[in-house]
OpenMM code with the backbone's topology and positions (N, CA, C; nanometers):
from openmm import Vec3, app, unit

residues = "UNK UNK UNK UNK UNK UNK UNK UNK UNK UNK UNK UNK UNK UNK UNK UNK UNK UNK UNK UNK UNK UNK UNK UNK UNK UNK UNK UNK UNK UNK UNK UNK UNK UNK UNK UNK UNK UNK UNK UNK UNK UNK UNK UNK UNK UNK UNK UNK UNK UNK UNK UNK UNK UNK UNK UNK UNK UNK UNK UNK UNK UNK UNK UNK UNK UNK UNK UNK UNK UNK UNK UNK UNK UNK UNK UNK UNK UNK UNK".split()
positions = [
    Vec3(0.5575, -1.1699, 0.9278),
    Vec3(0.6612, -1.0725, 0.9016),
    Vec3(0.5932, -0.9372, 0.8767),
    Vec3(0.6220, -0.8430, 0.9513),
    Vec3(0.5893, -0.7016, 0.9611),
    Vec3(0.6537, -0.6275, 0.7793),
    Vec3(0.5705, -0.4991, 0.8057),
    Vec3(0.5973, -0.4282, 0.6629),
    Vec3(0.7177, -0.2927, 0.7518),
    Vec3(0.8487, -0.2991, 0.7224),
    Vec3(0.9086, -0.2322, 0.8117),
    Vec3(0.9468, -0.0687, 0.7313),
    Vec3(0.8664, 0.0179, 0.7221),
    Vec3(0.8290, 0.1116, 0.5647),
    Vec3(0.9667, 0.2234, 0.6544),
    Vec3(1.0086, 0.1997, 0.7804),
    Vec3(1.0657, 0.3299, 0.7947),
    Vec3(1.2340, 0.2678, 0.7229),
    Vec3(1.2539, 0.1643, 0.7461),
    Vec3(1.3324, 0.1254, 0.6917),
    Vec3(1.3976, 0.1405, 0.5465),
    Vec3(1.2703, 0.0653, 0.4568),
    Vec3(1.2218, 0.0723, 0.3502),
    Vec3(1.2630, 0.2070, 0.2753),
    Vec3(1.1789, 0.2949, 0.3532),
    Vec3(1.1901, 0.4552, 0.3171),
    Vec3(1.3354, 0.5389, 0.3887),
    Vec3(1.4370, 0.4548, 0.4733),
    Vec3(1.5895, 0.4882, 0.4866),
    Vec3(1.5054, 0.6310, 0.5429),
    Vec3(1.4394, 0.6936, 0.6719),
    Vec3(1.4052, 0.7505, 0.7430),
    Vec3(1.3189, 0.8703, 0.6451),
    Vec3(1.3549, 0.8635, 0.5454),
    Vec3(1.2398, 0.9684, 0.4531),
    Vec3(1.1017, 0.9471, 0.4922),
    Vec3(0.9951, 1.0418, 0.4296),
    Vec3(0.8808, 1.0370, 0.4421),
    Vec3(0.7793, 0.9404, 0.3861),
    Vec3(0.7153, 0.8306, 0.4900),
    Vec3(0.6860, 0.7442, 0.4170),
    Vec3(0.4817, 0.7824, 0.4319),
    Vec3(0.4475, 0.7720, 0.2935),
    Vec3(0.3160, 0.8274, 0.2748),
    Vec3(0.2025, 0.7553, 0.3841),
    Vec3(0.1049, 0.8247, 0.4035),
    Vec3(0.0311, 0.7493, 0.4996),
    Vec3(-0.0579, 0.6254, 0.4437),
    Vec3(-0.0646, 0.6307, 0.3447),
    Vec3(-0.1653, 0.5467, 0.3327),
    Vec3(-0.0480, 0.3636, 0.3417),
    Vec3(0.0528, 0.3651, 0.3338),
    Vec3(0.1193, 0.3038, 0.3189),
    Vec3(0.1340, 0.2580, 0.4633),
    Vec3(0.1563, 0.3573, 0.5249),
    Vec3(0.1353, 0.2999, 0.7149),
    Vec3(0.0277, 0.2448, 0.7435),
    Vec3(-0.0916, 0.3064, 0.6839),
    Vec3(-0.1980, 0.2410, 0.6829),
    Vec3(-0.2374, 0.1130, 0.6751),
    Vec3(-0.1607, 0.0404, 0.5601),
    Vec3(-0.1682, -0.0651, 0.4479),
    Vec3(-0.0337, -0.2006, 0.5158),
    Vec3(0.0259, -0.0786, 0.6109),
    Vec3(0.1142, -0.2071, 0.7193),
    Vec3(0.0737, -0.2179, 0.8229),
    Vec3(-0.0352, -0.1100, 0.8707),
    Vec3(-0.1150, -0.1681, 0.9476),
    Vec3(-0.1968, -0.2430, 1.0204),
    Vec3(-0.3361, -0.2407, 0.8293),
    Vec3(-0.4488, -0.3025, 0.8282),
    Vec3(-0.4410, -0.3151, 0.6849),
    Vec3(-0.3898, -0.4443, 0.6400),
    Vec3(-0.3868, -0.4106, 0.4853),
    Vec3(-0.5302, -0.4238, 0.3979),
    Vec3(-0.6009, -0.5136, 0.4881),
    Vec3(-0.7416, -0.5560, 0.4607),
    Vec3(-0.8272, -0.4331, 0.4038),
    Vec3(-0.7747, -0.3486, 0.5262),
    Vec3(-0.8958, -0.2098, 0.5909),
    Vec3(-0.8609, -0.0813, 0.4526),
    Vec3(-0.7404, -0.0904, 0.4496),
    Vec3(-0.6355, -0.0235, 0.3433),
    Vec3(-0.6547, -0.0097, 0.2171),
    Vec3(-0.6812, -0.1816, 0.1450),
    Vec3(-0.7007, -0.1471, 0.0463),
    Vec3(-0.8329, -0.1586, 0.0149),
    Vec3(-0.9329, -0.1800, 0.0874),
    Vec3(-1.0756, -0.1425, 0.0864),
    Vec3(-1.1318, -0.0420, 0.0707),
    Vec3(-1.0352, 0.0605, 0.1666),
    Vec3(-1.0187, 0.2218, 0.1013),
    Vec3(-0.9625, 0.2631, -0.0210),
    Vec3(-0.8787, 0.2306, -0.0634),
    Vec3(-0.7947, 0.2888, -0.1785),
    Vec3(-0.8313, 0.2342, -0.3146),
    Vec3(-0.9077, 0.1144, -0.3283),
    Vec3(-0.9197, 0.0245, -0.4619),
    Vec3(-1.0773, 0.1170, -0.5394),
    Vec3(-1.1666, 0.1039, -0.3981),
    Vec3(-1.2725, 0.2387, -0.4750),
    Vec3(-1.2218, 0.3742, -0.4701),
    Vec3(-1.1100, 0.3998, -0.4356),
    Vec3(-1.1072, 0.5797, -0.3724),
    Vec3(-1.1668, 0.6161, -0.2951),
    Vec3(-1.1826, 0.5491, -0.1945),
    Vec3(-1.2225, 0.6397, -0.0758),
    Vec3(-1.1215, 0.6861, 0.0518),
    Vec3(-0.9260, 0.6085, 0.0187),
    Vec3(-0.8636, 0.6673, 0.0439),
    Vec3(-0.8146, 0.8031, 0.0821),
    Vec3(-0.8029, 0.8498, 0.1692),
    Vec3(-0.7324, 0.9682, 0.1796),
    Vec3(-0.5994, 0.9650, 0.1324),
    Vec3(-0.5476, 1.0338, 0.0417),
    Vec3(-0.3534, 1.0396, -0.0190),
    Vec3(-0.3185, 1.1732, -0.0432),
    Vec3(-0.3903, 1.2578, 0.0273),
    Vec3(-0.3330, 1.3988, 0.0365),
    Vec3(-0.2956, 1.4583, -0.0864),
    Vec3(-0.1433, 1.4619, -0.1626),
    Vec3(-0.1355, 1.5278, -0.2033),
    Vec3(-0.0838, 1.4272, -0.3125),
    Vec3(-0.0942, 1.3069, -0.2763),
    Vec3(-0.0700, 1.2026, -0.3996),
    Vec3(-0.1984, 1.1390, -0.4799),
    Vec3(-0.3368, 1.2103, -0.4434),
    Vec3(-0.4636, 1.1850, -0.4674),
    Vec3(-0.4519, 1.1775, -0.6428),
    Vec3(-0.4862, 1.0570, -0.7208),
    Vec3(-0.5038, 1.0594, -0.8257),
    Vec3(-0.6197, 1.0115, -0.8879),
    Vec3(-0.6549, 0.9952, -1.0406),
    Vec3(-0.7833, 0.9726, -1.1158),
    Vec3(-0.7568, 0.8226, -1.0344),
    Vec3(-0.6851, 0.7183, -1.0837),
    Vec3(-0.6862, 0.5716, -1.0532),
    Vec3(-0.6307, 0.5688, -0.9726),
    Vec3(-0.6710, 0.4993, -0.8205),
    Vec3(-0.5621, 0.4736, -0.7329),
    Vec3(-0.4966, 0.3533, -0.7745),
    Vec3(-0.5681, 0.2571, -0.8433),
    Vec3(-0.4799, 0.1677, -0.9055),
    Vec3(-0.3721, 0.2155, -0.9294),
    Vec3(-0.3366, 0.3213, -0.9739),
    Vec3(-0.2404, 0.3534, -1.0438),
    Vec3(-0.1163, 0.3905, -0.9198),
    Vec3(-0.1605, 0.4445, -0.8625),
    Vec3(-0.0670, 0.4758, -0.7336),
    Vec3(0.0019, 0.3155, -0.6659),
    Vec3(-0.0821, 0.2474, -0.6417),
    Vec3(-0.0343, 0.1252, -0.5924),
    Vec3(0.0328, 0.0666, -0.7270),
    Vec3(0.0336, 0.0687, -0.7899),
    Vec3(0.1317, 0.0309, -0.9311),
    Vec3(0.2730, 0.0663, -0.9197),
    Vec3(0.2331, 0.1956, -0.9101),
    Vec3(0.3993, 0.2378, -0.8769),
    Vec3(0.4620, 0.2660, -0.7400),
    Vec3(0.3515, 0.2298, -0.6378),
    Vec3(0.4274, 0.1799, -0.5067),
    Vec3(0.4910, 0.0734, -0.5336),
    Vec3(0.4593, -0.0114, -0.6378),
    Vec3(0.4853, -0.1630, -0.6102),
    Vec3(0.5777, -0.1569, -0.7135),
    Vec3(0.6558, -0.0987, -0.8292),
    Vec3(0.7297, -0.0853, -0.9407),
    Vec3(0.8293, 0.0080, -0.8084),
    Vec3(0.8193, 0.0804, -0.7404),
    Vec3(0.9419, 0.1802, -0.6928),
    Vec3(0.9736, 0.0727, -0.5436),
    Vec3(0.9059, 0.0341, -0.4894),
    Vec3(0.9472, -0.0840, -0.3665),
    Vec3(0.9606, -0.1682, -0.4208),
    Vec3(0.9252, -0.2766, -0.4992),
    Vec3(0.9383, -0.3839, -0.5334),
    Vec3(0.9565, -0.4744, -0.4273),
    Vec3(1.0648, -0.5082, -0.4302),
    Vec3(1.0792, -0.6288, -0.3106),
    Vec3(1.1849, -0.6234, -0.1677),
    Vec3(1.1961, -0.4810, -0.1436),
    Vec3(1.2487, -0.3780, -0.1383),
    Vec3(1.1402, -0.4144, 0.0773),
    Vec3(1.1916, -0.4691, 0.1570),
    Vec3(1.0847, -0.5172, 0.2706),
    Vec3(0.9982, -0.6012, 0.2635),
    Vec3(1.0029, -0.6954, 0.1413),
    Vec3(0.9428, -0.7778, 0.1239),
    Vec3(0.7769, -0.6905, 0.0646),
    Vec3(0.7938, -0.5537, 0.0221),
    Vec3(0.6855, -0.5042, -0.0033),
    Vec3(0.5759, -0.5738, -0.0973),
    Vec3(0.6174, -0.6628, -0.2084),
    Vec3(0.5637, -0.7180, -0.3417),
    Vec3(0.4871, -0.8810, -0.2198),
    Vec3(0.5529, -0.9040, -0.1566),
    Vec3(0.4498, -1.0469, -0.0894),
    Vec3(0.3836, -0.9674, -0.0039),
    Vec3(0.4027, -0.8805, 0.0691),
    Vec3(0.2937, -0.8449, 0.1502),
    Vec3(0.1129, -0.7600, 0.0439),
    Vec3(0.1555, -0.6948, -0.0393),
    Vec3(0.0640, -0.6906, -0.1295),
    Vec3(0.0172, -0.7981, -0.2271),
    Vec3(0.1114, -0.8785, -0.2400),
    Vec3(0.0170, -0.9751, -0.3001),
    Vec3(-0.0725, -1.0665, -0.1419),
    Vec3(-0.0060, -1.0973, -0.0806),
    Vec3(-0.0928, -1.1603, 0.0268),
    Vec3(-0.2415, -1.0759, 0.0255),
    Vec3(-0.2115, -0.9327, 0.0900),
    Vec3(-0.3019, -0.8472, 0.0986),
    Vec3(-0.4370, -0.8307, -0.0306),
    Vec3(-0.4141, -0.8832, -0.1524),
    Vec3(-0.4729, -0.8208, -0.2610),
    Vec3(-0.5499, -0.9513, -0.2889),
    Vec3(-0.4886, -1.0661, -0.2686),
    Vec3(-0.5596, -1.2114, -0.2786),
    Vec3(-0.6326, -1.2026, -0.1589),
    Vec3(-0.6417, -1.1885, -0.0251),
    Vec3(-0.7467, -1.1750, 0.1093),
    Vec3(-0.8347, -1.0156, 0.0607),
    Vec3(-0.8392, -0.9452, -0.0012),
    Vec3(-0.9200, -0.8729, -0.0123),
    Vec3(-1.0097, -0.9346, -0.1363),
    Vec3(-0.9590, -0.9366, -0.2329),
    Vec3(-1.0323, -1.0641, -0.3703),
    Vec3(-1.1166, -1.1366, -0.2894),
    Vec3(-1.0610, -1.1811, -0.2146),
    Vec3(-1.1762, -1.2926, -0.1473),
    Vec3(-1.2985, -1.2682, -0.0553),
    Vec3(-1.2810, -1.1559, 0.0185),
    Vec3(-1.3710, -1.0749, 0.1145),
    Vec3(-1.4424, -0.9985, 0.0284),
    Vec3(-1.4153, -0.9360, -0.0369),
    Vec3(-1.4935, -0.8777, -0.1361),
    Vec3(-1.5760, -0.9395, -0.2425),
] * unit.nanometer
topology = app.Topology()
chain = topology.addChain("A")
for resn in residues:
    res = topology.addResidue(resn, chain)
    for name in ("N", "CA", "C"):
        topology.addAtom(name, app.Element.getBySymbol(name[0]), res)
């Protein structure tokens, strides 16, 4: 099952790193967990923190909350 973010986001602007992360979620959060993400203008101290409240404002909202947990348990493990 695909991450369908335009949906999700009801045609608003959906951030890139998030296209990214329905992309290649592997590749995604490999970038973003050290900061080496690019998030433009959503760039913060913790990106933890950003994916916190991706995941508190989507919730389950496209099935967003299983595709990050899938994603976050296969990176745990590769890493």
């Amino acid at each position: 099952m695909s991450l369908d973010l335009d949906r999700i986001f009801a045609g608003g602007h959906v951030p890139e790193w998030l296209r990214a992360f329905a992309a290649d979620p592997d590749e995604a959060l490999h970038d973003l967990l050290p900061g080496r993400a690019d998030l433009g203008h959503l760039t913060v101290a913790e990106p933890v923190d950003l994916l916190l409240n991706w995941l508190r404002a989507l919730g389950e909202h496209g099935g967003f909350t299983d595709h990050l947990d899938r994603a976050l348990a296969s990176w745990i493990e590769t890493s």
